[in-house]
Structure formats: structure tokens, C-alpha cells
PyMOL Python script that loads the backbone (N, CA, C, O; Angstrom):
from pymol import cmd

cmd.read_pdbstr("""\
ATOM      1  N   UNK A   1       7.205 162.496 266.405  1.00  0.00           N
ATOM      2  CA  UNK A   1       7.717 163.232 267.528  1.00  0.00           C
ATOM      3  C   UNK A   1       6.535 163.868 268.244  1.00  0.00           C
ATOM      4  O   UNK A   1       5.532 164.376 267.742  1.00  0.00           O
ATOM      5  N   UNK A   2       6.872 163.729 269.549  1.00  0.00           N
ATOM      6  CA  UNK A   2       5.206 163.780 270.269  1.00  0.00           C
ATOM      7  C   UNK A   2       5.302 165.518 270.842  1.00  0.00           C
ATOM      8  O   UNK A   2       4.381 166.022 271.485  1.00  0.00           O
ATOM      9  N   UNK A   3       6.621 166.304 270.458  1.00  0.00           N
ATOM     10  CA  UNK A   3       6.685 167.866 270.877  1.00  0.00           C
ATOM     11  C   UNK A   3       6.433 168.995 269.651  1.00  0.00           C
ATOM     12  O   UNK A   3       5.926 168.790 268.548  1.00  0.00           O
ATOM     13  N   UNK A   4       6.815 169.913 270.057  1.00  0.00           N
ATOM     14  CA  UNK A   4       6.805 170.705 268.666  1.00  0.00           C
ATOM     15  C   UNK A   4       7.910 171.421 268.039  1.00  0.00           C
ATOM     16  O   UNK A   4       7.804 172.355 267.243  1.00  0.00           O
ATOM     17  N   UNK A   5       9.092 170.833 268.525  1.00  0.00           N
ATOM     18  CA  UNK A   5      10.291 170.886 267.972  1.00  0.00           C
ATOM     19  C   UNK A   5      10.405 170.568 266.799  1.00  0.00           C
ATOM     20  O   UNK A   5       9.435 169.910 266.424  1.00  0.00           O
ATOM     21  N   UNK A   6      11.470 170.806 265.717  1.00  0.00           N
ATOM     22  CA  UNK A   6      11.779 170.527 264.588  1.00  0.00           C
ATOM     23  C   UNK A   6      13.732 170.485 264.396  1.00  0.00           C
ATOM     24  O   UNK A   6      14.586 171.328 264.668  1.00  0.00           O
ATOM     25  N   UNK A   7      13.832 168.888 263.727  1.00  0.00           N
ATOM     26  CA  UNK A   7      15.383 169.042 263.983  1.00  0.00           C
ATOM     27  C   UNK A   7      15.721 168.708 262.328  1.00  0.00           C
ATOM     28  O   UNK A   7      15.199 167.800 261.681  1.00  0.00           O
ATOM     29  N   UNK A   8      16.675 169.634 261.855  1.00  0.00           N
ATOM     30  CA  UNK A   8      17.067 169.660 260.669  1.00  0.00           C
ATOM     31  C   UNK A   8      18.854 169.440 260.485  1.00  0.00           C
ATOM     32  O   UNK A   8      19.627 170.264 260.975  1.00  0.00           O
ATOM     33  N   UNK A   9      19.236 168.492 259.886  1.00  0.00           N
ATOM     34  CA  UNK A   9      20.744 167.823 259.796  1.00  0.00           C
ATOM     35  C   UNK A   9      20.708 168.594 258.278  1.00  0.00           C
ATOM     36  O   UNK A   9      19.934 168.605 257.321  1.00  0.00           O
ATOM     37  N   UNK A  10      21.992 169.225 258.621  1.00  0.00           N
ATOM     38  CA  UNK A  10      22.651 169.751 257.365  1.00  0.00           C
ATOM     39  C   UNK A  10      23.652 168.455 256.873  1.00  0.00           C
ATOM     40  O   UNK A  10      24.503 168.262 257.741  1.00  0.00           O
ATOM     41  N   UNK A  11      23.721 167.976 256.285  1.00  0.00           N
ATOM     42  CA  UNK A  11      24.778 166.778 256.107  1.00  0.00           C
ATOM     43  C   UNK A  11      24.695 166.751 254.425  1.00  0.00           C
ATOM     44  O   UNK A  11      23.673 167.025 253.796  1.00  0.00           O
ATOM     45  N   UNK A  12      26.167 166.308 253.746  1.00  0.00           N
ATOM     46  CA  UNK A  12      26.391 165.543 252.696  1.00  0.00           C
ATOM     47  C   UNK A  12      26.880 164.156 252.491  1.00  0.00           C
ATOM     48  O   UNK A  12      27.306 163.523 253.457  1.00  0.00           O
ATOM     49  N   UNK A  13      26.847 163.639 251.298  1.00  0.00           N
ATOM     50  CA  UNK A  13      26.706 162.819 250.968  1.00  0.00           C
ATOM     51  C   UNK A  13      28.483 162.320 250.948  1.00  0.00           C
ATOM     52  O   UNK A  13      29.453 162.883 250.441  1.00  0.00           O
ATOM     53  N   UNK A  14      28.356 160.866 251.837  1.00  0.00           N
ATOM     54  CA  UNK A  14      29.680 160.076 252.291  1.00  0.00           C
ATOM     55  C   UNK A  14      30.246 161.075 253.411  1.00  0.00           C
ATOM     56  O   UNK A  14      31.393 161.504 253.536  1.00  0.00           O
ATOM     57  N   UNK A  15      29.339 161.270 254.029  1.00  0.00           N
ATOM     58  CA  UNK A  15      30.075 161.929 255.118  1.00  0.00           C
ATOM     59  C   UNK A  15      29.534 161.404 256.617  1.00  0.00           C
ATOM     60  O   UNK A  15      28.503 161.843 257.127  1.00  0.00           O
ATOM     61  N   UNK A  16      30.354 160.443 257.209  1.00  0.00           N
ATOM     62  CA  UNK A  16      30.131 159.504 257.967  1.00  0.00           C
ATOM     63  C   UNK A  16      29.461 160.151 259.314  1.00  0.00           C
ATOM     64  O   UNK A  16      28.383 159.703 259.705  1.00  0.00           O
ATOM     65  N   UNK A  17      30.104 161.193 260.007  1.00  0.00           N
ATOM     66  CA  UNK A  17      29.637 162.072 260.754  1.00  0.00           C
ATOM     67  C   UNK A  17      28.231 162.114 260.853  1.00  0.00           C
ATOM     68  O   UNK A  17      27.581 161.726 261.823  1.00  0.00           O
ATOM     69  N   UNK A  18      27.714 162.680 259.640  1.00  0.00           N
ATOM     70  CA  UNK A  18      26.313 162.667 258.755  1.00  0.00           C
ATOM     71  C   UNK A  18      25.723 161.400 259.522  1.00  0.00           C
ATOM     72  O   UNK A  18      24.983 161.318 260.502  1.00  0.00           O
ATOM     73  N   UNK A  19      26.186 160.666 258.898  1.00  0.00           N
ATOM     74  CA  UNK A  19      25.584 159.697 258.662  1.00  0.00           C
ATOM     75  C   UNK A  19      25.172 158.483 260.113  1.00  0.00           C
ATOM     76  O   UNK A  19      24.194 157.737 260.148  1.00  0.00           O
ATOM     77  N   UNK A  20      26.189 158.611 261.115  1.00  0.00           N
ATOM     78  CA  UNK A  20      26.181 158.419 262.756  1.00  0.00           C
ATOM     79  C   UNK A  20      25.050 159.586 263.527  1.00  0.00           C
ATOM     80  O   UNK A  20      24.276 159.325 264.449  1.00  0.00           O
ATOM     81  N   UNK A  21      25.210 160.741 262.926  1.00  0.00           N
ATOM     82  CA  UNK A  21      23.947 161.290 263.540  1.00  0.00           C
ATOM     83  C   UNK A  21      22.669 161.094 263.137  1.00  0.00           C
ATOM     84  O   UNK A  21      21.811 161.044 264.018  1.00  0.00           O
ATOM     85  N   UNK A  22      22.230 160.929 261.590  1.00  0.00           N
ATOM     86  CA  UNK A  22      21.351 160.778 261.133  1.00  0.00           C
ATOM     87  C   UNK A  22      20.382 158.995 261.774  1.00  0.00           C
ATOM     88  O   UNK A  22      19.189 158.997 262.074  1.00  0.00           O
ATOM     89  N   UNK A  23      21.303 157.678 261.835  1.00  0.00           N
ATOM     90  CA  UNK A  23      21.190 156.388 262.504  1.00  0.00           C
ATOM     91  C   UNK A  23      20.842 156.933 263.862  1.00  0.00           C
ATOM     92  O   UNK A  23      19.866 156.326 264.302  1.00  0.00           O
ATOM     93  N   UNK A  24      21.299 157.887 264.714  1.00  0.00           N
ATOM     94  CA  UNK A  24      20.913 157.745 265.996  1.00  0.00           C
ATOM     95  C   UNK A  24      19.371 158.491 265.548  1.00  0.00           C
ATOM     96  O   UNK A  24      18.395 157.754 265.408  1.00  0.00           O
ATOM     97  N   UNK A  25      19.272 159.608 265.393  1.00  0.00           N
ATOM     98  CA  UNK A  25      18.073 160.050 265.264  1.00  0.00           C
ATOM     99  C   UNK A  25      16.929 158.910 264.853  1.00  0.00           C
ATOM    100  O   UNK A  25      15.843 158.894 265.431  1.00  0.00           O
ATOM    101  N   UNK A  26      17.235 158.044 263.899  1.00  0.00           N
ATOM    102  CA  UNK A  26      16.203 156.894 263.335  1.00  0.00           C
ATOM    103  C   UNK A  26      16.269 156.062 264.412  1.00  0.00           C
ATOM    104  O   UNK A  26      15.183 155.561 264.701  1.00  0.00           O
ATOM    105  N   UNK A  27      17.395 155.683 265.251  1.00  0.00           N
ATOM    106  CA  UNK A  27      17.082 154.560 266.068  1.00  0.00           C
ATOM    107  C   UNK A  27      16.384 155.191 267.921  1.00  0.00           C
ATOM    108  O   UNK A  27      15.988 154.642 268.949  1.00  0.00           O
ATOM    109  N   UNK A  28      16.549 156.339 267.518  1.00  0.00           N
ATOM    110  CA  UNK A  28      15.602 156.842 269.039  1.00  0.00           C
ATOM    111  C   UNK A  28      13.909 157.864 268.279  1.00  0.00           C
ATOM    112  O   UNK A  28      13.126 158.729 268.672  1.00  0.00           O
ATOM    113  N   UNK A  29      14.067 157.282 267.424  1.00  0.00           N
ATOM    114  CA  UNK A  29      12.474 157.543 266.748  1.00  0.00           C
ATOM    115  C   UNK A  29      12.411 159.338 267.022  1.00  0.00           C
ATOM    116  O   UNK A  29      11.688 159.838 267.884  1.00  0.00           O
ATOM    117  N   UNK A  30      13.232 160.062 266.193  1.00  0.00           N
ATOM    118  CA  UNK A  30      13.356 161.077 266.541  1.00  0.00           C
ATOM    119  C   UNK A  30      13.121 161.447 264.788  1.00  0.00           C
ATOM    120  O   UNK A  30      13.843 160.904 263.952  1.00  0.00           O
ATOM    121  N   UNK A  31      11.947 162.501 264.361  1.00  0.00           N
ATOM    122  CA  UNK A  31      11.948 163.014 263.163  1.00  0.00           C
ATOM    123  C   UNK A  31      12.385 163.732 263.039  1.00  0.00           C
ATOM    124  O   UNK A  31      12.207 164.520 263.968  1.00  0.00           O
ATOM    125  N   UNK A  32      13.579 164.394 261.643  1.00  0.00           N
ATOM    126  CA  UNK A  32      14.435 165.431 261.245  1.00  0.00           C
ATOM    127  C   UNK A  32      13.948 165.544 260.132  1.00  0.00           C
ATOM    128  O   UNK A  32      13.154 164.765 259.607  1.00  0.00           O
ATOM    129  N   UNK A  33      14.435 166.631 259.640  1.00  0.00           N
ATOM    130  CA  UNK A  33      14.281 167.045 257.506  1.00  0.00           C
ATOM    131  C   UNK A  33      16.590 166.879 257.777  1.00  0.00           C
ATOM    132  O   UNK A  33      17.428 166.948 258.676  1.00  0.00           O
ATOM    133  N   UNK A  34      16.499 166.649 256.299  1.00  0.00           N
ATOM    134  CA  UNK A  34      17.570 166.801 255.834  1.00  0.00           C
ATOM    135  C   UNK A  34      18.017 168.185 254.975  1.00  0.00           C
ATOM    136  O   UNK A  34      17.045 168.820 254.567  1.00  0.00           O
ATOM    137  N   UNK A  35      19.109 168.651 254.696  1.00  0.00           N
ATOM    138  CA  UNK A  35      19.340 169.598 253.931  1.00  0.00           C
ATOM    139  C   UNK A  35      20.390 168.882 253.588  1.00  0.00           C
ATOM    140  O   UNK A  35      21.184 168.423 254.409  1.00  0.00           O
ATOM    141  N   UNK A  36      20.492 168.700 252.059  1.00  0.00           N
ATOM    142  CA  UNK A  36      21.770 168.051 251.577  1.00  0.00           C
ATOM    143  C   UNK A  36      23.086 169.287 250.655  1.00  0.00           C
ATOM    144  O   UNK A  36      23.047 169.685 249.490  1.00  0.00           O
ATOM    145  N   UNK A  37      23.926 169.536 251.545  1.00  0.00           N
ATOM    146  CA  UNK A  37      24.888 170.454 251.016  1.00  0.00           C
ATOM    147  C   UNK A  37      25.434 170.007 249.644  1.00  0.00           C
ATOM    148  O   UNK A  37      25.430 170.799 248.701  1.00  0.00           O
ATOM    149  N   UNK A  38      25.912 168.729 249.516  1.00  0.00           N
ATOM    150  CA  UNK A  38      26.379 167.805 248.567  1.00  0.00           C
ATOM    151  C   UNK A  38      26.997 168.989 247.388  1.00  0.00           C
ATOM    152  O   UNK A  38      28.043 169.635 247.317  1.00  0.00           O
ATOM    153  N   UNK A  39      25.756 168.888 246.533  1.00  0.00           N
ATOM    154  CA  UNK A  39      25.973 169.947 245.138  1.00  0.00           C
ATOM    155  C   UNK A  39      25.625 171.112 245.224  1.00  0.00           C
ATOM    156  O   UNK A  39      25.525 171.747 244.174  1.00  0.00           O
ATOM    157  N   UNK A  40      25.259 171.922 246.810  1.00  0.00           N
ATOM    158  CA  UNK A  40      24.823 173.442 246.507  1.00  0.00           C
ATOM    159  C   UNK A  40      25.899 173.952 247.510  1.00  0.00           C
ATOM    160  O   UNK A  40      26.142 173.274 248.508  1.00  0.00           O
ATOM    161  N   UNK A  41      26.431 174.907 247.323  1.00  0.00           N
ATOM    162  CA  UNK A  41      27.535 175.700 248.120  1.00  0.00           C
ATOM    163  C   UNK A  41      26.744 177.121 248.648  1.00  0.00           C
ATOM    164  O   UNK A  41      27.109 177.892 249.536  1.00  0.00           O
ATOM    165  N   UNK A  42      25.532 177.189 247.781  1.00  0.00           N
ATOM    166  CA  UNK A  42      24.394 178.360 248.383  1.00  0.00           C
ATOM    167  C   UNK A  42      24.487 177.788 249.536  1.00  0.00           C
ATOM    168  O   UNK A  42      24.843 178.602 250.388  1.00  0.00           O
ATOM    169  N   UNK A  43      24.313 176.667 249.969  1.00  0.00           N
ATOM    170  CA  UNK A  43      23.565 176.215 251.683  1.00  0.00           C
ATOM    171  C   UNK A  43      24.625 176.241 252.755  1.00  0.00           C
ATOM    172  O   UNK A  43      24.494 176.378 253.972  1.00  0.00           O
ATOM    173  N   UNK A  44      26.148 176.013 251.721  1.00  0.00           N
ATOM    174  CA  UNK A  44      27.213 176.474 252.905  1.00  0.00           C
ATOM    175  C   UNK A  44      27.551 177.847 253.419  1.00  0.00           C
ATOM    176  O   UNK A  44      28.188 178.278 254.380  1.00  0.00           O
ATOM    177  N   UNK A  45      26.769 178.459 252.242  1.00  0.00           N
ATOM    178  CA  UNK A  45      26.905 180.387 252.513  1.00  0.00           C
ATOM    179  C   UNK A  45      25.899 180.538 253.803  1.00  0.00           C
ATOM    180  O   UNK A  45      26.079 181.315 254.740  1.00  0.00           O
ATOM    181  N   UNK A  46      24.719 179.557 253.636  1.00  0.00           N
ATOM    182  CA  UNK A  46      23.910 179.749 254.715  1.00  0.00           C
ATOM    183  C   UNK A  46      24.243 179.610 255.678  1.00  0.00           C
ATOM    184  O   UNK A  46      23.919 180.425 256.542  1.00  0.00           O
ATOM    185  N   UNK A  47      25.026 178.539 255.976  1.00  0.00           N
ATOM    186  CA  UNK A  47      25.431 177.912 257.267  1.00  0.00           C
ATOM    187  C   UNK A  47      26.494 179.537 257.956  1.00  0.00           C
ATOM    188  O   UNK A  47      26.308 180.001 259.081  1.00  0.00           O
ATOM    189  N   UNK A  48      27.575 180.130 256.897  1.00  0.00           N
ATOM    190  CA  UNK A  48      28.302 180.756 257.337  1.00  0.00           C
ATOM    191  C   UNK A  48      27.451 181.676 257.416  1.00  0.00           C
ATOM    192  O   UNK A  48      27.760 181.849 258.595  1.00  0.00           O
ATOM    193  N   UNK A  49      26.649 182.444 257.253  1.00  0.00           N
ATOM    194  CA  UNK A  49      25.805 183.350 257.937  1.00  0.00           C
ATOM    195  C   UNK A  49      24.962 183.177 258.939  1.00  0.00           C
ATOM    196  O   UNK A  49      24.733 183.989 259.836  1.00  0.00           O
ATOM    197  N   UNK A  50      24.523 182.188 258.806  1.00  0.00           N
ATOM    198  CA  UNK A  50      23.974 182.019 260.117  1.00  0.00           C
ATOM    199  C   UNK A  50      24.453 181.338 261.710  1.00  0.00           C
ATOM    200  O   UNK A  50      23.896 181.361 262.807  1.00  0.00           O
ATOM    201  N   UNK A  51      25.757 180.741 261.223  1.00  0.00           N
ATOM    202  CA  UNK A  51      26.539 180.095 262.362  1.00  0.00           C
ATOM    203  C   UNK A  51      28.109 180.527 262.301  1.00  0.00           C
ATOM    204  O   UNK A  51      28.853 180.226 263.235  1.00  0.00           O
ATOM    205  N   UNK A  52      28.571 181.226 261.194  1.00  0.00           N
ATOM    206  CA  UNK A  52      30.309 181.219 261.105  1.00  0.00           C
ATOM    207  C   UNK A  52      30.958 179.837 261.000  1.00  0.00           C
ATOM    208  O   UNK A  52      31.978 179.468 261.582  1.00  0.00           O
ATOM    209  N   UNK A  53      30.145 179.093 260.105  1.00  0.00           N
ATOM    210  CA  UNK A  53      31.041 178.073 259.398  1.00  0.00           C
ATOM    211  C   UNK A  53      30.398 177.650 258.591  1.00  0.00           C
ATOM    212  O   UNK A  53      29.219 177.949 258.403  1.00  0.00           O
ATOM    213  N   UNK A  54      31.344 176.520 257.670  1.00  0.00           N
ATOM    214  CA  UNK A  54      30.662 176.109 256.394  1.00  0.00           C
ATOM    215  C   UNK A  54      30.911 174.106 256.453  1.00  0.00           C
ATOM    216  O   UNK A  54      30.766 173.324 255.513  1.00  0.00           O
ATOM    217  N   UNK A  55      31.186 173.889 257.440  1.00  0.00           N
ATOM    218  CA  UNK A  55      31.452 172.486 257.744  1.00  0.00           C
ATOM    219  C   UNK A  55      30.035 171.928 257.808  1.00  0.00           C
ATOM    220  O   UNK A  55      29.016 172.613 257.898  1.00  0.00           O
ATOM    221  N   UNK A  56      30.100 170.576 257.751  1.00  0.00           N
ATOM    222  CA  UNK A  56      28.852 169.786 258.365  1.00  0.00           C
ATOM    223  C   UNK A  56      29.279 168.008 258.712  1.00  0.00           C
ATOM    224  O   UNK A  56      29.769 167.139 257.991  1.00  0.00           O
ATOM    225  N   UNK A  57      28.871 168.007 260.007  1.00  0.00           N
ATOM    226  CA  UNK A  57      27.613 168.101 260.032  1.00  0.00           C
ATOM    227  C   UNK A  57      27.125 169.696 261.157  1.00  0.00           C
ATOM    228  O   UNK A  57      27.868 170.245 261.970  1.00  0.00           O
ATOM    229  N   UNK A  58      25.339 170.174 260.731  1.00  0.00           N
ATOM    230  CA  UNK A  58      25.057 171.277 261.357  1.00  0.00           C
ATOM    231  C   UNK A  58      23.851 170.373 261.859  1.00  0.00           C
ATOM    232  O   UNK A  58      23.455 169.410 261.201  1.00  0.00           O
ATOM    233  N   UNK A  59      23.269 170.773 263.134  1.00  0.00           N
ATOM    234  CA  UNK A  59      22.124 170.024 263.546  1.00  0.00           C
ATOM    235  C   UNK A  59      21.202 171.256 264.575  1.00  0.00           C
ATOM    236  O   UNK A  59      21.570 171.710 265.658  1.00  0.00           O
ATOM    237  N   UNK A  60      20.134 171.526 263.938  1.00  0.00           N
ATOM    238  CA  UNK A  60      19.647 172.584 264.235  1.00  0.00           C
ATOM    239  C   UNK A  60      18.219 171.891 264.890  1.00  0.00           C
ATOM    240  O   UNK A  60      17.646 170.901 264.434  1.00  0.00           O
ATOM    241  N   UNK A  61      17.723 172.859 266.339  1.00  0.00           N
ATOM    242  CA  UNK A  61      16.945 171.477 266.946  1.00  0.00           C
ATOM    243  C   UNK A  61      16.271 173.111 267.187  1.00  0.00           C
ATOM    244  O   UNK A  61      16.976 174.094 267.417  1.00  0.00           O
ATOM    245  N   UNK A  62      14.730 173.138 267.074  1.00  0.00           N
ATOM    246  CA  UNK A  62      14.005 174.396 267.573  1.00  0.00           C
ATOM    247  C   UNK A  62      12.429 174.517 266.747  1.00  0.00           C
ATOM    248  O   UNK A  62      11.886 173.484 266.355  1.00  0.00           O
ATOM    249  N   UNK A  63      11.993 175.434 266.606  1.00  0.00           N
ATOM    250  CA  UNK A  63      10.673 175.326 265.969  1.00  0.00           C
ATOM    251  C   UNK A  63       9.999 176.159 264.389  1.00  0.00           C
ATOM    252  O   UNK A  63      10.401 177.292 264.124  1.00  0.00           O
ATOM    253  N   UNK A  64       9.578 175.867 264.004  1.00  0.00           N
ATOM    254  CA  UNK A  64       9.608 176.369 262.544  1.00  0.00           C
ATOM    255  C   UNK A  64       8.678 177.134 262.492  1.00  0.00           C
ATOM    256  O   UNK A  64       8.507 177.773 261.454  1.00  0.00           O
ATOM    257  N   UNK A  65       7.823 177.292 263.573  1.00  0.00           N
ATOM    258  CA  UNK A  65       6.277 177.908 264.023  1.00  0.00           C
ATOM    259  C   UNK A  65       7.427 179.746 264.775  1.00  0.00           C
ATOM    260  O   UNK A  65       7.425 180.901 264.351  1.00  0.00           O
ATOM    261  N   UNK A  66       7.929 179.312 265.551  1.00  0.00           N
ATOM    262  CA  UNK A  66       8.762 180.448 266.363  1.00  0.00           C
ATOM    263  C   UNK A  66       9.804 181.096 265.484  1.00  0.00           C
ATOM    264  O   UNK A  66      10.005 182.310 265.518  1.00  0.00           O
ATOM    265  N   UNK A  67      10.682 179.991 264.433  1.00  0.00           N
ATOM    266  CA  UNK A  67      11.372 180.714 263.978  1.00  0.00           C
ATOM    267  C   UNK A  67      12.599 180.853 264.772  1.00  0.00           C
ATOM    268  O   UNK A  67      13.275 181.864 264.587  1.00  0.00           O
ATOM    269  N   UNK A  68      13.174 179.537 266.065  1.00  0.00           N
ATOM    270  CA  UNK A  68      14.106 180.104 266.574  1.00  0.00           C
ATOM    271  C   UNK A  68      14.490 178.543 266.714  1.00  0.00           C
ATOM    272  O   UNK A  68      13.880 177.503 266.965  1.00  0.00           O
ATOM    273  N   UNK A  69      16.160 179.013 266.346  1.00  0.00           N
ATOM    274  CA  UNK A  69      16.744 177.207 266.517  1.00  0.00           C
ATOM    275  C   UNK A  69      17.877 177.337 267.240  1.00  0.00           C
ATOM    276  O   UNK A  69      18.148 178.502 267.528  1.00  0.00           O
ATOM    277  N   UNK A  70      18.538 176.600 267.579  1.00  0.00           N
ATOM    278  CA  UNK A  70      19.793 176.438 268.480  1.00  0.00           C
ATOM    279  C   UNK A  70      20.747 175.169 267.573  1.00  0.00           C
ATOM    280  O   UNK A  70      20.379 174.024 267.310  1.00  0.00           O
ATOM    281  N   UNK A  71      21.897 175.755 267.273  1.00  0.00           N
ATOM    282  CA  UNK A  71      22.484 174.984 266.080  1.00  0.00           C
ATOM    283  C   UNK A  71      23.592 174.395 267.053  1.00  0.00           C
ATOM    284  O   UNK A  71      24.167 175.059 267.915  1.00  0.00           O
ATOM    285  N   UNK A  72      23.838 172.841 266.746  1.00  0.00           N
ATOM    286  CA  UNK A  72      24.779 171.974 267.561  1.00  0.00           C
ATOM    287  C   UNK A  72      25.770 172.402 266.139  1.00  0.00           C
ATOM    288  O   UNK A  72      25.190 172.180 265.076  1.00  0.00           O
ATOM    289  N   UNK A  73      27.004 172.910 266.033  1.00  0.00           N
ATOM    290  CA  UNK A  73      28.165 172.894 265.640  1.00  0.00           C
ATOM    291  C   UNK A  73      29.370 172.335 266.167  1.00  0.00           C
ATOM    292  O   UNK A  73      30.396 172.942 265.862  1.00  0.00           O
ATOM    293  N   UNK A  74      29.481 171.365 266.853  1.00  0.00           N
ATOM    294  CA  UNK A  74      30.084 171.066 266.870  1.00  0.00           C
ATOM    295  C   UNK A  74      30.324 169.593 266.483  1.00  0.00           C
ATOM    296  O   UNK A  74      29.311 168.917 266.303  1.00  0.00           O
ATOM    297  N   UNK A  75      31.547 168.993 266.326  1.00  0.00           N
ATOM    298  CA  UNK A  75      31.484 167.716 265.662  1.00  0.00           C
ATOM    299  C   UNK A  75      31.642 166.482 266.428  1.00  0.00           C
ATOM    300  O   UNK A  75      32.743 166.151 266.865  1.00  0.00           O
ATOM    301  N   UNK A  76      30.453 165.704 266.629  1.00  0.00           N
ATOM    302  CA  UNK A  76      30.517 164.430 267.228  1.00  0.00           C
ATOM    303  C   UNK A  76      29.098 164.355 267.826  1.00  0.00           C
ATOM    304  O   UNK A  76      28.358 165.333 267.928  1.00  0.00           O
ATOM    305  N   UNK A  77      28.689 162.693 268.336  1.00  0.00           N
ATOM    306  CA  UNK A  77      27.621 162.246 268.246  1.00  0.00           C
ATOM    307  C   UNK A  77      27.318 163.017 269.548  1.00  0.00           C
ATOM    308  O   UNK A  77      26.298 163.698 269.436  1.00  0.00           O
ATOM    309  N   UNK A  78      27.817 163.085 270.545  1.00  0.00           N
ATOM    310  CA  UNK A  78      28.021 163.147 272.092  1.00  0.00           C
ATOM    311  C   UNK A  78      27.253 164.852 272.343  1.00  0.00           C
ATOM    312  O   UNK A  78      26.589 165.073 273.356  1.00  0.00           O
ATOM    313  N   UNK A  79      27.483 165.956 271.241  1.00  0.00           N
ATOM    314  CA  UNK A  79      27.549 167.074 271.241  1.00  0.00           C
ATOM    315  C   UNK A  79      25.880 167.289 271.005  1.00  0.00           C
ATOM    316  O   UNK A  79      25.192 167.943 271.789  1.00  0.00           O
ATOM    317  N   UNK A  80      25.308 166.572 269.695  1.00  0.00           N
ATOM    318  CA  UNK A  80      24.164 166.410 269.733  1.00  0.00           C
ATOM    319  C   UNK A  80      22.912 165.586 270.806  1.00  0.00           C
ATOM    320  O   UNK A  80      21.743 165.886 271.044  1.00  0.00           O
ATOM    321  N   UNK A  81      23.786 164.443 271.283  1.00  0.00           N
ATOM    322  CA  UNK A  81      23.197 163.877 272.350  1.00  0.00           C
ATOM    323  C   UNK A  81      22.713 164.627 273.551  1.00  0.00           C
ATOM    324  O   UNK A  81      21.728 164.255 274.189  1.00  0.00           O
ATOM    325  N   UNK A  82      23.445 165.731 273.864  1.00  0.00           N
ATOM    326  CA  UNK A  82      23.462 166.162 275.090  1.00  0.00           C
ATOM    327  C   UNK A  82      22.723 167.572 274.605  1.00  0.00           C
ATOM    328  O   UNK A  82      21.524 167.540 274.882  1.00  0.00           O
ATOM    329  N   UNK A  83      22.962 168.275 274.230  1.00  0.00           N
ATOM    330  CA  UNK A  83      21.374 169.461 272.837  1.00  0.00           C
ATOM    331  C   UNK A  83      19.968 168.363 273.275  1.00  0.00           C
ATOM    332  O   UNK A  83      19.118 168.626 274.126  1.00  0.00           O
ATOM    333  N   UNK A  84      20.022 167.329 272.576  1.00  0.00           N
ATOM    334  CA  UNK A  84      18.598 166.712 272.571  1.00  0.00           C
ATOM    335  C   UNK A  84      18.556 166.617 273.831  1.00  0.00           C
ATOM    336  O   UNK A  84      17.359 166.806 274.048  1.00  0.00           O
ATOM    337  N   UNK A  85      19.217 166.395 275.167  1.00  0.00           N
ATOM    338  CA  UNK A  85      18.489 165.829 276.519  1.00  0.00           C
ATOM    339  C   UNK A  85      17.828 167.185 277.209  1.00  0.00           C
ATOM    340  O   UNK A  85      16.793 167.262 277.872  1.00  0.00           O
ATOM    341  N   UNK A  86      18.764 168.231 276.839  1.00  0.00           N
ATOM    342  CA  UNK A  86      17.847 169.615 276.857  1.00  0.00           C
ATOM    343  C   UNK A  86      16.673 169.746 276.112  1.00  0.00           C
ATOM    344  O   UNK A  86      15.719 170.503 276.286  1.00  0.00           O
ATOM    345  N   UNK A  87      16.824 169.127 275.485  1.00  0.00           N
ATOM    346  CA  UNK A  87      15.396 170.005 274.389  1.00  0.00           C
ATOM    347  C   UNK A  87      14.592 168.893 274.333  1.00  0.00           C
ATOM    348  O   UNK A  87      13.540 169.170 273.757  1.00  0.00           O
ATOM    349  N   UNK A  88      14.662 167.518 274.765  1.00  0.00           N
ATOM    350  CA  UNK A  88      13.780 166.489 274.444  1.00  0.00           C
ATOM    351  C   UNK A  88      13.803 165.608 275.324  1.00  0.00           C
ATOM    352  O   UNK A  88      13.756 164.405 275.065  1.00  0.00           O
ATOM    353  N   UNK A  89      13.914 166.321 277.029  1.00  0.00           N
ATOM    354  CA  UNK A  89      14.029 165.499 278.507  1.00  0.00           C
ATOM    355  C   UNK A  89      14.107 163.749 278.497  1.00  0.00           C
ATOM    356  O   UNK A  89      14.906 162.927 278.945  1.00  0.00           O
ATOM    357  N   UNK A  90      12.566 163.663 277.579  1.00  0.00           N
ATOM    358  CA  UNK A  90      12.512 162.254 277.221  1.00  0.00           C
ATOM    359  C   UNK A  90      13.407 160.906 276.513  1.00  0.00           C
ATOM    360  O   UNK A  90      13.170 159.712 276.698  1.00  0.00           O
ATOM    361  N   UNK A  91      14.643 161.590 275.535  1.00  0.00           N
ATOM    362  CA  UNK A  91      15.147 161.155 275.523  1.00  0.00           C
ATOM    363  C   UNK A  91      16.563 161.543 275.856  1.00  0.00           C
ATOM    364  O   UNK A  91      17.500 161.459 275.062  1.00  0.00           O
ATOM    365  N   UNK A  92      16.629 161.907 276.899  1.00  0.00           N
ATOM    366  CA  UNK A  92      17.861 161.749 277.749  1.00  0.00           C
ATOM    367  C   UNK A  92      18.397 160.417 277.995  1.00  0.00           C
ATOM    368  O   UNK A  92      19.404 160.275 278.689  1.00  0.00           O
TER     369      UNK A  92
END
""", "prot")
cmd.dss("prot")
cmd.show_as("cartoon", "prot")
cmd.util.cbc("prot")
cmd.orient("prot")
């Protein structure tokens, strides 16, 4: 990734959602970290403190240097698509 953004997918395991966002990110050459909720329910406490929910998928797009992210909560590919054309003009 040629900016200094950082995008992190909260997603578990067989969870298709997950898994449609995670394919687009690989097929528009876009680097993320994963956080896998799967077996820790600590990371869904996180999510509800820091966003008021415990669902996923969570897709948090911002910088790890600043310390400030903007979390796509909502569910579907379309929701994240349109987050990234803000935050990553280029791939609009």
C-alpha cells in the first residue's frame, strides 16, 4: 500500500461476509492485518467498547502512527467500498 493508512478486518472463521471483504481487499492489492474473533470473546468486548457492537464483520481503515480509525460497521461489501474511495481516492 503506497499511503499510510492501515486497514484491520475483524472477521471469524466461516463467516462469508468476512470472507467477500477480505477477497476484495486481496484482489485490489490493498494490505490489512486480521483480528480473528473466532475463539476470543475479549475482542468482541472490544469491538463493543469501542463501536457498540459485537458483530463482524468490523473494518477499521486509519493509522496506527495517529492512533485514529474510522470503523465501517456496517454489513456489506458496498459499505466498505465506498469508506475506501474516501480514504484511498485511488481506488475508487
Amino acid at each position: 500500500m503506497t499511503n499510510n493508512l492501515d486497514i484491520v478486518v475483524w472477521s471469524k472463521q466461516g463467516c462469508s461476509y468476512c470472507d467477500e471483504i477480505k477477497a476484495y481487499l486481496q484482489e485490489q492489492q490493498i494490505s490489512y492485518k486480521t483480528v480473528d474473533v473466532t475463539t476470543n470473546d475479549t475482542f468482541r468486548d472490544i469491538l463493543e467498547i469501542k463501536y457498540g457492537v459485537r458483530y463482524i464483520p468490523i473494518v477499521e481503515i486509519g493509522s496506527s502512527e495517529t492512533g485514529i480509525y474510522k470503523a465501517v460497521t456496517e454489513i456489506g461489501l458496498e459499505h466498505v467500498q465506498k469508506a475506501l474511495a474516501v480514504s484511498l481516492p485511488s481506488h475508487a
